[in-house]
Jmol script that loads the backbone (N, CA, C; Angstrom):
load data "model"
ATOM      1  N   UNK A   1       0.841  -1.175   0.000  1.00  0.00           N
ATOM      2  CA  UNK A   1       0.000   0.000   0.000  1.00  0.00           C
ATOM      3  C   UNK A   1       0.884   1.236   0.000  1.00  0.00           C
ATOM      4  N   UNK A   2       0.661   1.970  -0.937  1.00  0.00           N
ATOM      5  CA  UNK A   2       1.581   3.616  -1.291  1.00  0.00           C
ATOM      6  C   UNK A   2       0.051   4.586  -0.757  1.00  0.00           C
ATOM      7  N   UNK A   3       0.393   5.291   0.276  1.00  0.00           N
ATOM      8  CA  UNK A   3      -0.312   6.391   0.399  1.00  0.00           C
ATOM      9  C   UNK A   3       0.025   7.699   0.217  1.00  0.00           C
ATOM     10  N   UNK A   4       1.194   8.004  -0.457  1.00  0.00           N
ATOM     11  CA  UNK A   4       2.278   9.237  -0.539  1.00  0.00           C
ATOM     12  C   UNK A   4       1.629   9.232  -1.816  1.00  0.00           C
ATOM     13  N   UNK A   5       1.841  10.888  -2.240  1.00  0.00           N
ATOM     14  CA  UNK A   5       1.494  11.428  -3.533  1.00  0.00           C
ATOM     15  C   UNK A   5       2.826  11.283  -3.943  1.00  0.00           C
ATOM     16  N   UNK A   6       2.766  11.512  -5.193  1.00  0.00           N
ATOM     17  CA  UNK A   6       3.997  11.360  -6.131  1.00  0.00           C
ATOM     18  C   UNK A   6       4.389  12.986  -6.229  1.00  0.00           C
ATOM     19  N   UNK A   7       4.027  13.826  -5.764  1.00  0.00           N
ATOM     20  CA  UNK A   7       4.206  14.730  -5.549  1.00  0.00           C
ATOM     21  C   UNK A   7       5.411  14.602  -4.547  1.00  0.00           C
ATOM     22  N   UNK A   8       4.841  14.562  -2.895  1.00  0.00           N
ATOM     23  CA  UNK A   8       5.392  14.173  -1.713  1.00  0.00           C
ATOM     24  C   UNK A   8       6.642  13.860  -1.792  1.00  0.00           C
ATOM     25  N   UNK A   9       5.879  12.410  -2.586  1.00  0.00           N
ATOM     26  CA  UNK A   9       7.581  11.481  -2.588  1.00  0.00           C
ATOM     27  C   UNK A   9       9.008  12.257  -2.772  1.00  0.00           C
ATOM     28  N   UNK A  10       8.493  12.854  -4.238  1.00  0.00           N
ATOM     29  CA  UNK A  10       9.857  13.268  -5.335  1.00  0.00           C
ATOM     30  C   UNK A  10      10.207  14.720  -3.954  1.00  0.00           C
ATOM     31  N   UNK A  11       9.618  15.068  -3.294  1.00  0.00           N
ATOM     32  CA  UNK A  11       9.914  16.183  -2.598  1.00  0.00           C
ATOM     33  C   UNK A  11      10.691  15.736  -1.355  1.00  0.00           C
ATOM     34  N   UNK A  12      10.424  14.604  -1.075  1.00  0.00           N
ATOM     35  CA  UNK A  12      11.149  13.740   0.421  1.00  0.00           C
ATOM     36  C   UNK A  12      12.326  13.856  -0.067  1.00  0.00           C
ATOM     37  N   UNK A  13      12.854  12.578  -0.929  1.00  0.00           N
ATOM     38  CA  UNK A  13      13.784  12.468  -2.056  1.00  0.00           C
ATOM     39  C   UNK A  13      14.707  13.334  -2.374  1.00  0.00           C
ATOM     40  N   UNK A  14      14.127  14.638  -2.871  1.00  0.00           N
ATOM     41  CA  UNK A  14      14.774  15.719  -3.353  1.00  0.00           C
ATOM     42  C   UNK A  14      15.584  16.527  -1.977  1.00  0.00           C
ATOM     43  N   UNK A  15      14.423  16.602  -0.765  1.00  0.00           N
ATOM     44  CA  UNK A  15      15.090  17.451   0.738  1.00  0.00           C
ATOM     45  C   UNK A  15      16.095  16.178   1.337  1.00  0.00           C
ATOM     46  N   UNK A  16      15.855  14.837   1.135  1.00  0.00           N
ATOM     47  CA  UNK A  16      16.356  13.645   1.352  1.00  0.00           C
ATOM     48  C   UNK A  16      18.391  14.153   1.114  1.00  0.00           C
ATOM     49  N   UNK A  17      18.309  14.132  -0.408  1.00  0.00           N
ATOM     50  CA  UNK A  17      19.195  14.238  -1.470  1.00  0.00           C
ATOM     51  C   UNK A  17      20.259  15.986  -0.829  1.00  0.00           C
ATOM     52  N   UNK A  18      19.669  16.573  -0.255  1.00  0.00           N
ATOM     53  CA  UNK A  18      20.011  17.709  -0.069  1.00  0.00           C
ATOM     54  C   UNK A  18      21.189  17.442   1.755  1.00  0.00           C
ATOM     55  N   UNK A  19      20.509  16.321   2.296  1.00  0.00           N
ATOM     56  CA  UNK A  19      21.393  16.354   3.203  1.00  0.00           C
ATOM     57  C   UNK A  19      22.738  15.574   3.044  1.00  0.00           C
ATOM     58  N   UNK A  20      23.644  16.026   3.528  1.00  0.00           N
ATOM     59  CA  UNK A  20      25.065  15.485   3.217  1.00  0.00           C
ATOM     60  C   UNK A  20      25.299  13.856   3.577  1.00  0.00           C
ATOM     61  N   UNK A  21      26.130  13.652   3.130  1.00  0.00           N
ATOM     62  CA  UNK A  21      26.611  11.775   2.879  1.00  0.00           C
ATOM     63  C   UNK A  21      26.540  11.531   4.713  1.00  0.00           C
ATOM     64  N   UNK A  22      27.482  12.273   5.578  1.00  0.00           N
ATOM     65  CA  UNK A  22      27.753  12.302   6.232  1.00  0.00           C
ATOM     66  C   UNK A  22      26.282  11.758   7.347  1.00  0.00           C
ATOM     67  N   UNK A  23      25.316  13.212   6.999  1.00  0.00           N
ATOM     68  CA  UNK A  23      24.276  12.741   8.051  1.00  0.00           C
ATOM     69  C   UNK A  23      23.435  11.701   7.548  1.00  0.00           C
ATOM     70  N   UNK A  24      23.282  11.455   6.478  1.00  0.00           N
ATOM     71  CA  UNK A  24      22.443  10.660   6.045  1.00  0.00           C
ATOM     72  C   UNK A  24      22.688   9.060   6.653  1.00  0.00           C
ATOM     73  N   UNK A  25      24.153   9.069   6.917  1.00  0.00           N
ATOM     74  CA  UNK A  25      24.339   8.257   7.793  1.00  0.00           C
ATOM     75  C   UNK A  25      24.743   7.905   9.245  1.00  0.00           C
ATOM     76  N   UNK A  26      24.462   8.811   9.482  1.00  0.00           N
ATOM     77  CA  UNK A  26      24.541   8.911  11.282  1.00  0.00           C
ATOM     78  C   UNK A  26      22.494   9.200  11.058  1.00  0.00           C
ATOM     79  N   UNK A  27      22.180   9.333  10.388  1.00  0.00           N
ATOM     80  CA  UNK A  27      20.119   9.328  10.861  1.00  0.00           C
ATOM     81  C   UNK A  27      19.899   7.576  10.770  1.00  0.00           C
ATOM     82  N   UNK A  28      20.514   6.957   9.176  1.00  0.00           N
ATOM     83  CA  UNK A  28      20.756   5.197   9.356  1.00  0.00           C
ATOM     84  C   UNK A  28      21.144   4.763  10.876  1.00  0.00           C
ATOM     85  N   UNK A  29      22.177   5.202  10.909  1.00  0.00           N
ATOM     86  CA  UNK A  29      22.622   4.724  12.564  1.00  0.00           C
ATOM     87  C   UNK A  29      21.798   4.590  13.482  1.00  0.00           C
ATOM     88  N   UNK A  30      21.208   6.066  13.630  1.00  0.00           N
ATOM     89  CA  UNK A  30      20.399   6.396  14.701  1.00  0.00           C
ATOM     90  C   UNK A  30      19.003   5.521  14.506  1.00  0.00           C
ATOM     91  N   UNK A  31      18.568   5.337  13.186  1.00  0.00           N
ATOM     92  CA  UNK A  31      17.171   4.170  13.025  1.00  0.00           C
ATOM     93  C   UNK A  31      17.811   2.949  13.311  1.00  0.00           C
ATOM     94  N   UNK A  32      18.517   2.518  12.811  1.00  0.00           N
ATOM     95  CA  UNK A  32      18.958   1.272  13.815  1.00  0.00           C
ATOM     96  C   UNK A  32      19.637   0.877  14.983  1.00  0.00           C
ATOM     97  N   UNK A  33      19.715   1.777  15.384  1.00  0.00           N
ATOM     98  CA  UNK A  33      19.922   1.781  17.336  1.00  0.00           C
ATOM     99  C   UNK A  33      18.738   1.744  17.906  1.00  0.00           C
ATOM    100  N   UNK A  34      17.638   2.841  17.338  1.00  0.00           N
ATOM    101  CA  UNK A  34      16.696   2.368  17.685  1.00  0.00           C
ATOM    102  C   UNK A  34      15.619   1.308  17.607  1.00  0.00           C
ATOM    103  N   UNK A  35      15.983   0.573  16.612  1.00  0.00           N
ATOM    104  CA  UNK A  35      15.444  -0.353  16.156  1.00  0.00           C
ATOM    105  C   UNK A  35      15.571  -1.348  16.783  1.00  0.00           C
ATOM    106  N   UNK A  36      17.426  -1.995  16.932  1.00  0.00           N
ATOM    107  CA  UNK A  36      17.808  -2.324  18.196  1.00  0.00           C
ATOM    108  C   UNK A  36      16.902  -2.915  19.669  1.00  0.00           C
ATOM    109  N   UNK A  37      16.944  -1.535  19.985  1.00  0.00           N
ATOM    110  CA  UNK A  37      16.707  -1.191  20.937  1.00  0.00           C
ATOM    111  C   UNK A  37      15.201  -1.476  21.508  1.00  0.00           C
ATOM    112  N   UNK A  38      14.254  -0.884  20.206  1.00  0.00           N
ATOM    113  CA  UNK A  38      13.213  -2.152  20.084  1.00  0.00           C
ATOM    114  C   UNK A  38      12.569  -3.499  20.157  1.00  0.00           C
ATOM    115  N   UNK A  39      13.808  -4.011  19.815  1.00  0.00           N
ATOM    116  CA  UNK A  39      14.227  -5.358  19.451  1.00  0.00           C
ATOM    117  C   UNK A  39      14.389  -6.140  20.995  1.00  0.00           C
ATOM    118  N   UNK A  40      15.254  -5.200  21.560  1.00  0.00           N
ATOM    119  CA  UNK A  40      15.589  -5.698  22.905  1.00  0.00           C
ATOM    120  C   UNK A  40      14.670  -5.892  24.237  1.00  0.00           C
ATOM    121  N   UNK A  41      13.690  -4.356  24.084  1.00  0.00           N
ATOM    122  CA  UNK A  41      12.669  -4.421  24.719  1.00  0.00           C
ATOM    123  C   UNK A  41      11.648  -5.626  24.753  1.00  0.00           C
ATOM    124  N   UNK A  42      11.574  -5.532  23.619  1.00  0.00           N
ATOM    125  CA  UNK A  42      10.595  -6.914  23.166  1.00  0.00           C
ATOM    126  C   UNK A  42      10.706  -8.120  23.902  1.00  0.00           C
ATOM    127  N   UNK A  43      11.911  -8.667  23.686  1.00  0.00           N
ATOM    128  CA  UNK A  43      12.271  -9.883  23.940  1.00  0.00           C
ATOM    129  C   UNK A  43      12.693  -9.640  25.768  1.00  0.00           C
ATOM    130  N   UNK A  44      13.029  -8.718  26.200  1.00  0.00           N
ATOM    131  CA  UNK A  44      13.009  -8.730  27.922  1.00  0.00           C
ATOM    132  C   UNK A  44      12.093  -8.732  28.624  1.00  0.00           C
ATOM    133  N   UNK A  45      11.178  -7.987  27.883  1.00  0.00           N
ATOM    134  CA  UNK A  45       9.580  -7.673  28.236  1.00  0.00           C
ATOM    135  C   UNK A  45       9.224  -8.921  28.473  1.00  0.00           C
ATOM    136  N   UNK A  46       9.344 -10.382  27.969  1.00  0.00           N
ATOM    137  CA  UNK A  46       9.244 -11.689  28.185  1.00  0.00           C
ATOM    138  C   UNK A  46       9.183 -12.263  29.401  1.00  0.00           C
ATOM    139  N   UNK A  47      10.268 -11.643  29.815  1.00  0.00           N
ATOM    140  CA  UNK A  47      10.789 -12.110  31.186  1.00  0.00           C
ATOM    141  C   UNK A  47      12.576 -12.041  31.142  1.00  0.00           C
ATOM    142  N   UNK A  48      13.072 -12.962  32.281  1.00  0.00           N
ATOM    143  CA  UNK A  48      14.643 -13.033  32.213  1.00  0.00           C
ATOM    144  C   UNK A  48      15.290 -13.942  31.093  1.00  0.00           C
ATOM    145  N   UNK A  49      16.366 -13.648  31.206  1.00  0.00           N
ATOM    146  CA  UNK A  49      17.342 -13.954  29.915  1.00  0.00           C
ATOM    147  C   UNK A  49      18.335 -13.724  30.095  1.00  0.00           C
ATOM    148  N   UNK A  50      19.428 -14.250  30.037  1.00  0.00           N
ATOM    149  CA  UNK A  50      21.089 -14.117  29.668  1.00  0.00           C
ATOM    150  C   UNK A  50      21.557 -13.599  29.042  1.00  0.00           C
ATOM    151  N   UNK A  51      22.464 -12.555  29.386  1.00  0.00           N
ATOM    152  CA  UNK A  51      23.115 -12.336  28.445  1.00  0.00           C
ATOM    153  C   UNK A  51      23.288 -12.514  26.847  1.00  0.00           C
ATOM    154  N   UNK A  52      24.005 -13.761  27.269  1.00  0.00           N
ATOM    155  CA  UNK A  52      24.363 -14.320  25.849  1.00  0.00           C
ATOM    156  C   UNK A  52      22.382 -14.554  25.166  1.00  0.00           C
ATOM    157  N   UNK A  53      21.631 -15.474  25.443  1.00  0.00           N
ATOM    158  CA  UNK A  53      20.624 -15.611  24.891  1.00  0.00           C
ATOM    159  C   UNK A  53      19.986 -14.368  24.438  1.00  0.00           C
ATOM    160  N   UNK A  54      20.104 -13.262  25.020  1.00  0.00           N
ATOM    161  CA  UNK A  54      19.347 -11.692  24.668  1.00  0.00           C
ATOM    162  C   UNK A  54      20.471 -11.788  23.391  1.00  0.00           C
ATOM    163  N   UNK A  55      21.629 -11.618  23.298  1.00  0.00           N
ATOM    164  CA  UNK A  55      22.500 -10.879  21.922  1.00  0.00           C
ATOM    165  C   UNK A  55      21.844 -12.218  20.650  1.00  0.00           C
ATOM    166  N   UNK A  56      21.694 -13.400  21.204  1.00  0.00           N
ATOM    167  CA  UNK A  56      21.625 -14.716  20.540  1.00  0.00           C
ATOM    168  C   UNK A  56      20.117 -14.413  19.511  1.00  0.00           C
ATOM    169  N   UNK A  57      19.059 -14.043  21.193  1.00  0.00           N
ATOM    170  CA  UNK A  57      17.343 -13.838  20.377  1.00  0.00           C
ATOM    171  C   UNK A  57      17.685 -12.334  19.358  1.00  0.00           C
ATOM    172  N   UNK A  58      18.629 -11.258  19.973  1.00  0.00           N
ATOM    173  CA  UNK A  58      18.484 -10.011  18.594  1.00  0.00           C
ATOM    174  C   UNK A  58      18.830 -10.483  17.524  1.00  0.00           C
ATOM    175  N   UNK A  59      20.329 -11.422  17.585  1.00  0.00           N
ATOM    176  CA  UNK A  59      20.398 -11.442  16.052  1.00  0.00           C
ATOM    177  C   UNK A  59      19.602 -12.452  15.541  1.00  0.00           C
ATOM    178  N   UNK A  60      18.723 -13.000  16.192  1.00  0.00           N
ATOM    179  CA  UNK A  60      17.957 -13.898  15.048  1.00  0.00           C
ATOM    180  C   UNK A  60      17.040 -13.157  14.976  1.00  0.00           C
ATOM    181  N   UNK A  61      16.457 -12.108  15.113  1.00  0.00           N
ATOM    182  CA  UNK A  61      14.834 -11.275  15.159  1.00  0.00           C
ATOM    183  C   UNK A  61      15.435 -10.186  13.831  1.00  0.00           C
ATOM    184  N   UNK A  62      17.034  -9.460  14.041  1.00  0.00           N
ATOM    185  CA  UNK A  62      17.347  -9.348  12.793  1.00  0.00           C
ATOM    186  C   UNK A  62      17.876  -9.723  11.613  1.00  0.00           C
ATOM    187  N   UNK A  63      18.587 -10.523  12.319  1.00  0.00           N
ATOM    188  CA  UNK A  63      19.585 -11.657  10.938  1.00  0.00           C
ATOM    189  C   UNK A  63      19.003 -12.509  10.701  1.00  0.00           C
ATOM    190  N   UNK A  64      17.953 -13.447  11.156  1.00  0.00           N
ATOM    191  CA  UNK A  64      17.745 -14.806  11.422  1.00  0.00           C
ATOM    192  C   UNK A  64      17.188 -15.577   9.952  1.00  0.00           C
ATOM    193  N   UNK A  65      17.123 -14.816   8.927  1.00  0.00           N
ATOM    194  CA  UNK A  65      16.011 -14.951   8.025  1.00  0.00           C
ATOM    195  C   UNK A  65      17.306 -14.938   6.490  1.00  0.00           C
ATOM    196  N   UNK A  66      18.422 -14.463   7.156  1.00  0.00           N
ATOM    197  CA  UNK A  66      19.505 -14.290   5.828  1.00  0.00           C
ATOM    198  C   UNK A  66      20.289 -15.292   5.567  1.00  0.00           C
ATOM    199  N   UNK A  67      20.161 -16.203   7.094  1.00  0.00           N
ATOM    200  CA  UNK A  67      20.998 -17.377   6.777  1.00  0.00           C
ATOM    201  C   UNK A  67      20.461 -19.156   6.199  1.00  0.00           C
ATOM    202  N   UNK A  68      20.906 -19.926   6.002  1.00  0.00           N
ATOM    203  CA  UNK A  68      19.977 -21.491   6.345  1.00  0.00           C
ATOM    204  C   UNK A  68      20.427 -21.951   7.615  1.00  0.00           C
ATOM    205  N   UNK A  69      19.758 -22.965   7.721  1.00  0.00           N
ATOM    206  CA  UNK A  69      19.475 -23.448   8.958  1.00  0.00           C
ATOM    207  C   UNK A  69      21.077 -23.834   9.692  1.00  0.00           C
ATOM    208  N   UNK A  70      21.993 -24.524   8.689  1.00  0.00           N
ATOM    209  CA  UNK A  70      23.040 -24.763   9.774  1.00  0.00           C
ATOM    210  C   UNK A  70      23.886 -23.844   9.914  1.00  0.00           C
ATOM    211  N   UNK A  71      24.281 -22.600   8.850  1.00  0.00           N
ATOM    212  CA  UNK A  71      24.677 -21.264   8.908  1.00  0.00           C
ATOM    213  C   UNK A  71      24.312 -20.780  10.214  1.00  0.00           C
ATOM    214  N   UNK A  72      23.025 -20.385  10.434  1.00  0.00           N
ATOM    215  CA  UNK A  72      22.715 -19.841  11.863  1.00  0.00           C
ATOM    216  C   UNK A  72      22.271 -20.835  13.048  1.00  0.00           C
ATOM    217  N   UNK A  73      22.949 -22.125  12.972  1.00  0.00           N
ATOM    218  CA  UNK A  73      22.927 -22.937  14.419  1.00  0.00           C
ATOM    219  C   UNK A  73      24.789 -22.951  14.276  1.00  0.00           C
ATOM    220  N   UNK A  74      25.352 -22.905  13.453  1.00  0.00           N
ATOM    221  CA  UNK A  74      26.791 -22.038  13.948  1.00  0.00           C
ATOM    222  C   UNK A  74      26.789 -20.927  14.278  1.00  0.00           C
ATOM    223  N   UNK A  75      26.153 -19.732  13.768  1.00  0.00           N
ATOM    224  CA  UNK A  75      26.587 -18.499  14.374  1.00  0.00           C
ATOM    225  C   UNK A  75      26.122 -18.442  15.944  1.00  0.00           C
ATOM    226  N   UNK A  76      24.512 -19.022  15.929  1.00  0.00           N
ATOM    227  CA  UNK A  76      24.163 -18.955  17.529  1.00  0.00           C
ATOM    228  C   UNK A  76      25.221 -19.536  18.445  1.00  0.00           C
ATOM    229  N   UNK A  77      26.031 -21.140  17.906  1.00  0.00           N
ATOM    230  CA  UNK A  77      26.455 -21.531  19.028  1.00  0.00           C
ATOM    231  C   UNK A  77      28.123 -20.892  19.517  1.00  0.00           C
ATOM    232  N   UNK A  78      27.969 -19.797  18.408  1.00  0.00           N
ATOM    233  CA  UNK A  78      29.197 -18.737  18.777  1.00  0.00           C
ATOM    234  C   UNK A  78      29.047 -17.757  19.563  1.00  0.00           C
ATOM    235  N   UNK A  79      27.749 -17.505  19.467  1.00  0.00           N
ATOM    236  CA  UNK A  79      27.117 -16.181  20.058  1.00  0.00           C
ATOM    237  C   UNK A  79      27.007 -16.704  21.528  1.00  0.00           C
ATOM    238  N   UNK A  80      26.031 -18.065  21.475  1.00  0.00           N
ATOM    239  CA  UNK A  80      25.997 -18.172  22.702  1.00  0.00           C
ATOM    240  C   UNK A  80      26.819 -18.296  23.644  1.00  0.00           C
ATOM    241  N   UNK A  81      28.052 -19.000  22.879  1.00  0.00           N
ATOM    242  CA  UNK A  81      29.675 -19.280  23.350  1.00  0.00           C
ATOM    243  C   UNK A  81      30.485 -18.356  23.860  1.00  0.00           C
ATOM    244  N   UNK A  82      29.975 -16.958  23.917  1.00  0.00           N
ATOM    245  CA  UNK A  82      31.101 -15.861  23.617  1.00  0.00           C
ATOM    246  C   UNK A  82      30.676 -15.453  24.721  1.00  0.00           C
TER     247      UNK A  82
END
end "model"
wireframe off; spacefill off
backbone 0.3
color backbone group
């Protein structure tokens, strides 16, 4: 679903385009810290958790979907390992 005018858009885009390389990526940063951070809430909100299992449940809530199955039962049992 697009609810933006094509107007809008090309105008986001265009003020988008106007900010420097620089911030454009420290605002990336800042959406995924918070995103993060999201991420983390979520899964504590649960209840308790370890350490290691909290870094283990983020990266599978963000990574978990890029790897196959024995790809990410190695990375977990690194994560969890560490």
């Amino acid at each position: 679903m697009k609810d933006t005018s094509r107007t809008n858009e090309q105008l986001f885009n265009r003020k988008l385009m106007e900010i420097s390389p620089e911030e454009r990526l420290s605002m990336a940063c800042g959406m995924f810290s918070a995103a993060r951070e999201l991420v983390r809430a979520g899964i504590t909100s649960m209840g308790e958790i370890s350490a290691s299992e909290l870094r283990a449940e983020i990266f599978l809530r963000l990574y978990g979907r890029d790897f196959d199955r024995a790809e990410l039962s190695r990375i977990l049992a690194q994560i969890k390992g560490a």
